[in-house]
N, CA and C atoms as an extended XYZ file, in Angstrom:
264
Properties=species:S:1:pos:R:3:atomname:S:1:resname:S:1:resid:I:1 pbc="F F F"
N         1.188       13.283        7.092 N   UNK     1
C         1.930       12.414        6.210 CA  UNK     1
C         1.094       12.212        4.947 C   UNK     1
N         2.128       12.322        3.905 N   UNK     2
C         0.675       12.408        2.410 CA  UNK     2
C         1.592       11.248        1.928 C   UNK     2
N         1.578       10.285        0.831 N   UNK     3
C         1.983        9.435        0.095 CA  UNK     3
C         0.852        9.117       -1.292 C   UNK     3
N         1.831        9.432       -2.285 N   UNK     4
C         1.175        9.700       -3.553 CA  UNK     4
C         1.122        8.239       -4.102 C   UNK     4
N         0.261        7.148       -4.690 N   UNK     5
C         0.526        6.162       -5.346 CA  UNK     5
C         0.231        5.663       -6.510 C   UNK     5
N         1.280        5.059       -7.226 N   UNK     6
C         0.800        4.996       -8.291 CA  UNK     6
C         0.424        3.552       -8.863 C   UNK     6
N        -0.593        3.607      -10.337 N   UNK     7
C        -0.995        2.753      -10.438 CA  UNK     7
C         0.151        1.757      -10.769 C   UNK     7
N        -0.196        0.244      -11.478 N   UNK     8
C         0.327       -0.628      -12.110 CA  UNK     8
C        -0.350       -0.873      -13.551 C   UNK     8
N         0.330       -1.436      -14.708 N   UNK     9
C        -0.229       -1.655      -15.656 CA  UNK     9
C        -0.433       -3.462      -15.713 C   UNK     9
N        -1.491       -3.971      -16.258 N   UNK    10
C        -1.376       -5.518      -16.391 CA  UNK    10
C        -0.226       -5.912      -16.879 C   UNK    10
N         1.141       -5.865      -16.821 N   UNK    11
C         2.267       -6.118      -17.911 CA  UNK    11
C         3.355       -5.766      -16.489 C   UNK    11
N         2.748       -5.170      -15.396 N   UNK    12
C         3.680       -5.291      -14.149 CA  UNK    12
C         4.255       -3.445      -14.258 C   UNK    12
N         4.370       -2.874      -14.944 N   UNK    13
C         4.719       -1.130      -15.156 CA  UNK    13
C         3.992       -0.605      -14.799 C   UNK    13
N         5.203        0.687      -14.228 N   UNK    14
C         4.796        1.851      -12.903 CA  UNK    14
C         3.816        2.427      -14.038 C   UNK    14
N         2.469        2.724      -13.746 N   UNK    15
C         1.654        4.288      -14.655 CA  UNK    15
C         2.080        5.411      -13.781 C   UNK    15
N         2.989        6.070      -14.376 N   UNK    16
C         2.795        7.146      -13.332 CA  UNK    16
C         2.064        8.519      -13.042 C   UNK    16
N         1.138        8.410      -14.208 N   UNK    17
C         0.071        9.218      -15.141 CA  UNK    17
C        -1.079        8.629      -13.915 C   UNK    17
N        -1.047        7.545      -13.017 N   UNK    18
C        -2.166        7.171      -12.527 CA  UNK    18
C        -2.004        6.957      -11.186 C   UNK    18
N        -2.204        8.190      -10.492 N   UNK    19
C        -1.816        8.585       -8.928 CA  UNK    19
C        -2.776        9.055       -8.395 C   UNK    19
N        -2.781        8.679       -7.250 N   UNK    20
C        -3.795        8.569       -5.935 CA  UNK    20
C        -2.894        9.275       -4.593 C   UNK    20
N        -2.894       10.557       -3.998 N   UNK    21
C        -2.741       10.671       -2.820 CA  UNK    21
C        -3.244       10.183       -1.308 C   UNK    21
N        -2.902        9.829       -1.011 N   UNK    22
C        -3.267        9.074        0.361 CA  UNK    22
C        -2.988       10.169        1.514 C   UNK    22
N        -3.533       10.509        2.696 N   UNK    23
C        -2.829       11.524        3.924 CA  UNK    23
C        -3.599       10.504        5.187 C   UNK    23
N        -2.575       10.973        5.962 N   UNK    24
C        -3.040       10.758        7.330 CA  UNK    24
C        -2.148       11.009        8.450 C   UNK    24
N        -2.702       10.738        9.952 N   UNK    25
C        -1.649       11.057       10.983 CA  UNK    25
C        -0.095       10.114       10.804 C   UNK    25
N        -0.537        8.821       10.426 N   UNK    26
C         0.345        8.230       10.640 CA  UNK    26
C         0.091        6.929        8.998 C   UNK    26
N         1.056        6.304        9.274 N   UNK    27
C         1.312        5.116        8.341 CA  UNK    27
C        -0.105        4.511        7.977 C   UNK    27
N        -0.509        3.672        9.434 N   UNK    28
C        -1.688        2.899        9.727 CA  UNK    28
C        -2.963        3.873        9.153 C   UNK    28
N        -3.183        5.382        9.193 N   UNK    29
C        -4.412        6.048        8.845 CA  UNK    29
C        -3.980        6.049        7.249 C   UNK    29
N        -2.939        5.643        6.650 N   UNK    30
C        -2.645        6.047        5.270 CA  UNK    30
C        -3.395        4.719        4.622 C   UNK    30
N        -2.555        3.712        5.387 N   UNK    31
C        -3.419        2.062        4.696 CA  UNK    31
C        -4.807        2.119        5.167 C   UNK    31
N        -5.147        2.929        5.961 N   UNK    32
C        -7.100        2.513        5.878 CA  UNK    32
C        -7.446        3.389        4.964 C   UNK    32
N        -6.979        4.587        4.884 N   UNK    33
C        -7.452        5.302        3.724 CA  UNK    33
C        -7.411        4.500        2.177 C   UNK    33
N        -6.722        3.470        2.137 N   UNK    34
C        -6.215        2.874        0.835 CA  UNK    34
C        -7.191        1.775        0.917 C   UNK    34
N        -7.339        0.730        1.475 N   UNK    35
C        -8.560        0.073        2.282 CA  UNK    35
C        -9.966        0.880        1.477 C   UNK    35
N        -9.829        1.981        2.306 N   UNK    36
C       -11.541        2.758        2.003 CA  UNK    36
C       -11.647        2.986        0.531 C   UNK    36
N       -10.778        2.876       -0.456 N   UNK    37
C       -11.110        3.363       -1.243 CA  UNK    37
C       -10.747        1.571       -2.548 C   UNK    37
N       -10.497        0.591       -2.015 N   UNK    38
C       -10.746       -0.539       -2.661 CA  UNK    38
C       -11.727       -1.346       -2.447 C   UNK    38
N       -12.516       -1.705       -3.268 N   UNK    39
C       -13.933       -2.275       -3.035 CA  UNK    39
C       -13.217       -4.150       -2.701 C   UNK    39
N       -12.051       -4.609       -2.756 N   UNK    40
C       -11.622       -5.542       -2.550 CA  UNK    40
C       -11.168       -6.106       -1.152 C   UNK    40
N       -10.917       -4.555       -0.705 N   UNK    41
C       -10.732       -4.627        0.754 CA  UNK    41
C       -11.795       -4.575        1.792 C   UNK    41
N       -13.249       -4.738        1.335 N   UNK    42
C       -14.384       -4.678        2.524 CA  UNK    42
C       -14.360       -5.450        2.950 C   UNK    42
N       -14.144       -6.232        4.534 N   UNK    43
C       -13.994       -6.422        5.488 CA  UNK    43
C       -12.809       -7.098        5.999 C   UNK    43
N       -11.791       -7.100        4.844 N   UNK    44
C       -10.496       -7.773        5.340 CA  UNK    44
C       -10.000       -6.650        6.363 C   UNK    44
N        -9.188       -6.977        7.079 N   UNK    45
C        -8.109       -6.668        8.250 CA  UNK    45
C        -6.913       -5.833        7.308 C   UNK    45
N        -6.286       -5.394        8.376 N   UNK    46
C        -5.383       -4.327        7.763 CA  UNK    46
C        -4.163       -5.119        6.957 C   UNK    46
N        -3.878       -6.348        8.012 N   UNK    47
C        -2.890       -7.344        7.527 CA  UNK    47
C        -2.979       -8.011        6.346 C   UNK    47
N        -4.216       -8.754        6.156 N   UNK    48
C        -4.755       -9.084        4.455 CA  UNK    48
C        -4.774       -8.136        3.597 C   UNK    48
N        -4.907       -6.798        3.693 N   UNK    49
C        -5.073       -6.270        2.581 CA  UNK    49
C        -3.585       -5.844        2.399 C   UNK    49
N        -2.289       -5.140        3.021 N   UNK    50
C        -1.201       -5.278        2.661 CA  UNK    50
C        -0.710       -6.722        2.562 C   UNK    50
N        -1.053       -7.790        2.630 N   UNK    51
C        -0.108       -9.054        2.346 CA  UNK    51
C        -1.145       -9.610        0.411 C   UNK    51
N        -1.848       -8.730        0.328 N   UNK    52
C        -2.863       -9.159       -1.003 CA  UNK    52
C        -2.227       -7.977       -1.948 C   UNK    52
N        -1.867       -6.998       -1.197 N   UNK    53
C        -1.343       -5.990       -2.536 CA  UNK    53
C        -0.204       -6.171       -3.008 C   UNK    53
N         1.221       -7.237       -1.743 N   UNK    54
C         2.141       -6.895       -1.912 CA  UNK    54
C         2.208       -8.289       -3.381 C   UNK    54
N         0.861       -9.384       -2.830 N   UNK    55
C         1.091      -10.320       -3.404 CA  UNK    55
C         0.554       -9.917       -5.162 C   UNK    55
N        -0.318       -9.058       -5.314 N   UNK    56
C        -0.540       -8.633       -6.448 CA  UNK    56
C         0.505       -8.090       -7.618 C   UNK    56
N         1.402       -7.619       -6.640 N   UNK    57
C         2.480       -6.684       -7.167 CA  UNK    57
C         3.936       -7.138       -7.563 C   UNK    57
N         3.969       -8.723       -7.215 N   UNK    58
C         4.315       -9.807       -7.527 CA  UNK    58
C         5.489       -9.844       -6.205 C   UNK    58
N         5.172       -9.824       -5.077 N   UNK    59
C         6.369       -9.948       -4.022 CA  UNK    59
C         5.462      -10.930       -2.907 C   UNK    59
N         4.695      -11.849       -3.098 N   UNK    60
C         3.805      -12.654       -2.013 CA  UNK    60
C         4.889      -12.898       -0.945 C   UNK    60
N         4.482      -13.062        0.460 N   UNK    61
C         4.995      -13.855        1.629 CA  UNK    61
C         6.246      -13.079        2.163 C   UNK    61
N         6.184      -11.710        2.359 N   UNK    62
C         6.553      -10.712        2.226 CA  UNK    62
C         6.707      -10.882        3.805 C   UNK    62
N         7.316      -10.921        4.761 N   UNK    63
C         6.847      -11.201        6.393 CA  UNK    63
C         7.187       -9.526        6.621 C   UNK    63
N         5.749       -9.014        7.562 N   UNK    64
C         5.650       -7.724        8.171 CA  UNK    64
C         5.724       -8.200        9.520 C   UNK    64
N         6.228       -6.461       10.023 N   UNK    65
C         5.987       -6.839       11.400 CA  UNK    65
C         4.420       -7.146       11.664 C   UNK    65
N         4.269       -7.785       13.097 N   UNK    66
C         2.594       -8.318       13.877 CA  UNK    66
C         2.228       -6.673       13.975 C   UNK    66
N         2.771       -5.872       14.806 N   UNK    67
C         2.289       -4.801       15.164 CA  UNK    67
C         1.867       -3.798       14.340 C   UNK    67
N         0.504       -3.752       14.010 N   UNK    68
C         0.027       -2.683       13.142 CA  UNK    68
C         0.366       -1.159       12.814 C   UNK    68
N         1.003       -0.476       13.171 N   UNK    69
C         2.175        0.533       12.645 CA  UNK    69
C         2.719        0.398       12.536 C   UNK    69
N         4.100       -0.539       13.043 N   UNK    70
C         5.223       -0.459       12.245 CA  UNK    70
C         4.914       -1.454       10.931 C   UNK    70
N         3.690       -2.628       10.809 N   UNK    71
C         3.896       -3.171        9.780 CA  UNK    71
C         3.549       -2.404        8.399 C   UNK    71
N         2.056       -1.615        8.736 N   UNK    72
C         1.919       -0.395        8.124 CA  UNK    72
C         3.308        0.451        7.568 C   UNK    72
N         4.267        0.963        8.443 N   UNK    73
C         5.291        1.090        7.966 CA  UNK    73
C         5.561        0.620        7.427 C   UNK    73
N         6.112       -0.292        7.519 N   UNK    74
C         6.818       -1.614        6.500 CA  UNK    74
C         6.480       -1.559        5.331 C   UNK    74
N         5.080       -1.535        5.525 N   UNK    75
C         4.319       -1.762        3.844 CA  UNK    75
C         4.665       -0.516        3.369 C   UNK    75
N         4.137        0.705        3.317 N   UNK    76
C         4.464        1.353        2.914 CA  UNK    76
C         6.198        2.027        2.069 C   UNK    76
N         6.813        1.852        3.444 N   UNK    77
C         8.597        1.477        2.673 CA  UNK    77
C         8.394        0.535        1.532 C   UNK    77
N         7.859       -0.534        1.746 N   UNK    78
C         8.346       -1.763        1.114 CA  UNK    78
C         7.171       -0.876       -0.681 C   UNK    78
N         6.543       -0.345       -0.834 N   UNK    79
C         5.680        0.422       -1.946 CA  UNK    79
C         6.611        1.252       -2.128 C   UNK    79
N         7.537        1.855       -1.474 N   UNK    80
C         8.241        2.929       -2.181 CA  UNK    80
C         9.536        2.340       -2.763 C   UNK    80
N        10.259        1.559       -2.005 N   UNK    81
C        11.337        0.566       -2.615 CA  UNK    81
C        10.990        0.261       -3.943 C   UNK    81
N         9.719        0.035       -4.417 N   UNK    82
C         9.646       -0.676       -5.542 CA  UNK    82
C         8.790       -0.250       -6.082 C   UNK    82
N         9.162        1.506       -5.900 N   UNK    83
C         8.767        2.684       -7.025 CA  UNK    83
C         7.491        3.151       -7.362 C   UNK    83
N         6.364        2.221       -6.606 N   UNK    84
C         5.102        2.570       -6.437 CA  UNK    84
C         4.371        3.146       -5.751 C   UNK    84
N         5.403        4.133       -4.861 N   UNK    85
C         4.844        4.937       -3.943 CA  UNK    85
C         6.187        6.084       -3.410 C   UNK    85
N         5.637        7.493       -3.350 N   UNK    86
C         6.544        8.240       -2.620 CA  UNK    86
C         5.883        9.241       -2.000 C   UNK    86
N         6.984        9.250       -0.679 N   UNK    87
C         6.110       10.536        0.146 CA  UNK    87
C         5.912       11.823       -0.676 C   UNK    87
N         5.252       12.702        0.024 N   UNK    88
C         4.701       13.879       -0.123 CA  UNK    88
C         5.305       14.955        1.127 C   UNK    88
């Protein structure tokens, strides 16, 4: 599974000039890969760091599922809904 993402500009706009591929087996290996590569995310949980991006991106309190893949899922859908992310 690959998912390409793109940046944001301070003003809330897609860059789409500013993309990051992500891969992994599944959803959950895609958000740690995303994790590993934000210096904001060292030692938060998988759950804080999707409930901090969604809140960055201006959608806070966003309710995921508890279970760490499908919420992983979730997040991920919920990044492509709103154009900041598409599979590969």
């Amino acid at each position: 599974m690959k998912i390409k993402m793109y940046g944001m500009a301070p003003d809330g706009e897609i860059v789409r000039d500013d993309a990051e591929v992500f891969e992994g087996s599944d959803a959950q290996e895609i958000v740690q890969a995303m994790m590993a590569t934000t210096p904001l995310a060292n030692g938060q949980t998988e759950a804080a760091f999707m409930r901090d991006v969604l809140a960055r991106i201006g959608h806070p309190g966003h309710k995921l599922p508890t279970e760490p893949i499908p919420a992983c899922e979730a997040f991920l859908g919920l990044l492509q809904d709103y154009g900041l992310a598409e599979e590969m």
